[in-house]
C-alpha positions as CSV (number, residue, x, y, z in Angstrom):
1,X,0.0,0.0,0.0
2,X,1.1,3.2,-0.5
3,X,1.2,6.5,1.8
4,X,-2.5,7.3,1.5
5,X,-3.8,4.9,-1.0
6,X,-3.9,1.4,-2.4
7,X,-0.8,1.7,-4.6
8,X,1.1,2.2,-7.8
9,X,0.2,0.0,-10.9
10,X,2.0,0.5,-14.3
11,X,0.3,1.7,-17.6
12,X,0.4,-1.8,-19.2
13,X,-1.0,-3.7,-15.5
14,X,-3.3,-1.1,-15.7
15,X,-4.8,-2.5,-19.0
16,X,-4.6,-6.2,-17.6
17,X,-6.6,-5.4,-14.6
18,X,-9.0,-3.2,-16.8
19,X,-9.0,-6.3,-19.3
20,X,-9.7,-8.9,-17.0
21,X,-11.8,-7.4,-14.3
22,X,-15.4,-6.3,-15.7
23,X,-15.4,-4.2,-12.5
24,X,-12.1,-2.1,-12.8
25,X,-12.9,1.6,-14.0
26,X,-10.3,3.9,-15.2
27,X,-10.6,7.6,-14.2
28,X,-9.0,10.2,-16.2
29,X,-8.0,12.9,-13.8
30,X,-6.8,15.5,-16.5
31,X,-8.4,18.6,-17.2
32,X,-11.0,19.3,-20.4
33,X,-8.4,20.5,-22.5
34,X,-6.4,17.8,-22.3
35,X,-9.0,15.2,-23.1
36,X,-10.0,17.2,-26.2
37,X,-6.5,18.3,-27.6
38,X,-4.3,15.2,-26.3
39,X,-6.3,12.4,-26.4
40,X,-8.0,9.8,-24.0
41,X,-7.0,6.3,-23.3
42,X,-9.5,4.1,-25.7
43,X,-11.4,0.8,-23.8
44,X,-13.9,0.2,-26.4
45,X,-12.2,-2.8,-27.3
46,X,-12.7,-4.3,-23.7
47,X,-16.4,-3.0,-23.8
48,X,-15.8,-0.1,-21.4
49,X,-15.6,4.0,-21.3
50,X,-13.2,5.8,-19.8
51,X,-14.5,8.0,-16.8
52,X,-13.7,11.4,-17.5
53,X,-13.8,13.8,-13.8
54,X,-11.4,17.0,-14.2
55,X,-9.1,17.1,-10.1
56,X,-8.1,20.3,-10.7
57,X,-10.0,22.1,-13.0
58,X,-9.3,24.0,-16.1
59,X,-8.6,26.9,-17.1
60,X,-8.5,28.1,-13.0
61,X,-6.1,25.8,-12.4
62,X,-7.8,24.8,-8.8
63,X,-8.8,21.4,-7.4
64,X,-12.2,20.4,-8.0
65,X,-13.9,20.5,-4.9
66,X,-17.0,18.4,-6.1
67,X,-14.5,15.3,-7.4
68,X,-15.3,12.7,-5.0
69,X,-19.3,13.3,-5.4
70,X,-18.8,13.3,-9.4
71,X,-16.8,9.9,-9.1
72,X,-19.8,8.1,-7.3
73,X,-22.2,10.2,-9.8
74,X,-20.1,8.5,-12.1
75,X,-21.6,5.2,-10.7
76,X,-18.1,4.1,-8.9
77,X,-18.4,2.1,-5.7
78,X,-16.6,2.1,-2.8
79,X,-15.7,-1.6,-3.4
80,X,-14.6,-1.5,-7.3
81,X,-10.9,-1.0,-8.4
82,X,-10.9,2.5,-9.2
83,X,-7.8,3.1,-11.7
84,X,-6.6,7.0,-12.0
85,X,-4.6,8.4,-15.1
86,X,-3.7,12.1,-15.1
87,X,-0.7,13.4,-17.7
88,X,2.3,11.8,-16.0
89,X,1.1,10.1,-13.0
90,X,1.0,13.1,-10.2
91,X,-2.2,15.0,-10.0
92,X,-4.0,10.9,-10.0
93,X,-2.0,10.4,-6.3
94,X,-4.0,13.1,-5.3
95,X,-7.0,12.1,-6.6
96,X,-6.4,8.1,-5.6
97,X,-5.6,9.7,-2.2
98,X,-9.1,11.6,-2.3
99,X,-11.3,8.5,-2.8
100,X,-9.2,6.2,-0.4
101,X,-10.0,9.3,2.5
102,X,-14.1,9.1,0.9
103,X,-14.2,5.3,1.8
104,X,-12.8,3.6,-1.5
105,X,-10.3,1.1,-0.6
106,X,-9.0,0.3,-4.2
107,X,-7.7,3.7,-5.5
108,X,-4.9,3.1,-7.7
109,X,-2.5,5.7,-9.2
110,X,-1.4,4.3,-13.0
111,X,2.0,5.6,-12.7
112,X,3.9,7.6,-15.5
113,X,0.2,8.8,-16.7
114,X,-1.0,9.3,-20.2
115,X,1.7,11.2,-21.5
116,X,5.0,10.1,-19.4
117,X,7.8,12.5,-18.8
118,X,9.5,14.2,-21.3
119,X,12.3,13.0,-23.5
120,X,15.5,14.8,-24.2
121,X,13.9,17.3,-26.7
122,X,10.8,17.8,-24.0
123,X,8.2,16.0,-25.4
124,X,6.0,14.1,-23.5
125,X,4.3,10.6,-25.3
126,X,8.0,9.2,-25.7
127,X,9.5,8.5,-22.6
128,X,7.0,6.5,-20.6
129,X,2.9,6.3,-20.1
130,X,-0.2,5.3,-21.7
131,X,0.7,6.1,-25.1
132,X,4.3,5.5,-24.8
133,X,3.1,2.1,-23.6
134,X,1.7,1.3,-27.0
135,X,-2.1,1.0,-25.2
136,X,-5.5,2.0,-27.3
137,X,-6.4,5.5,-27.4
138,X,-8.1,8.2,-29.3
139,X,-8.0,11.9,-30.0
């Protein structure tokens, strides 16, 4: 377990446990933007939706004070495995550590997030994450 939540899981166990777990959800923590203009991680092929709720929201760039009531309004449980992706696996600790505080034991941060870290020329999708990862997604 980690300080605050259930734990770290990488982009690629993410997808096993979304794979072969009909009740696994992945949250996507980003903001708007970044779902329209980067992309979003794609689980039609599994039969599932990715769960969009902004943590901080855009463009005022503060934390979302309604997240944990939009998760369950989402139809999340306290008992599933709740998966969280932000851009490179920082803003979903908070978010993990948000629903493990609201009563959800299984709040997992996917680590290295979407986009990864940035490679030598400071581009993110390169150097670790989602994409990087070779996983389904879409723009």
């Amino acid at each position: 377990m980690a300080d605050g939540y259930a734990g770290d899981v990488s982009p690629g166990d993410a997808w096993d446990w979304l794979e072969g777990d009909a009740d696994t959800v992945l949250v996507d923590c980003r903001t708007a933007a970044e779902w329209n203009y980067v992309g979003l991680p794609d689980l039609t092929g599994l039969g599932k939706a990715t769960v969009t709720v902004e943590w901080v929201d855009f463009p005022a760039n503060e934390r979302n004070p309604n997240f944990v009531d939009q998760v369950r309004a989402a139809g999340i449980g306290p008992d599933q495995r709740v998966l969280f992706l932000c851009r490179s696996g920082v803003r979903s600790i908070g978010a993990a550590k948000a629903l493990t505080e609201a009563g959800y034991g299984r709040a997992y941060n996917v680590l290295e997030g979407f986009e990864g870290d940035k490679d030598d020329a400071g581009h993110r999708a390169t150097v670790g994450g989602w994409k990087a990862a070779g996983l389904p997604w879409r723009q």
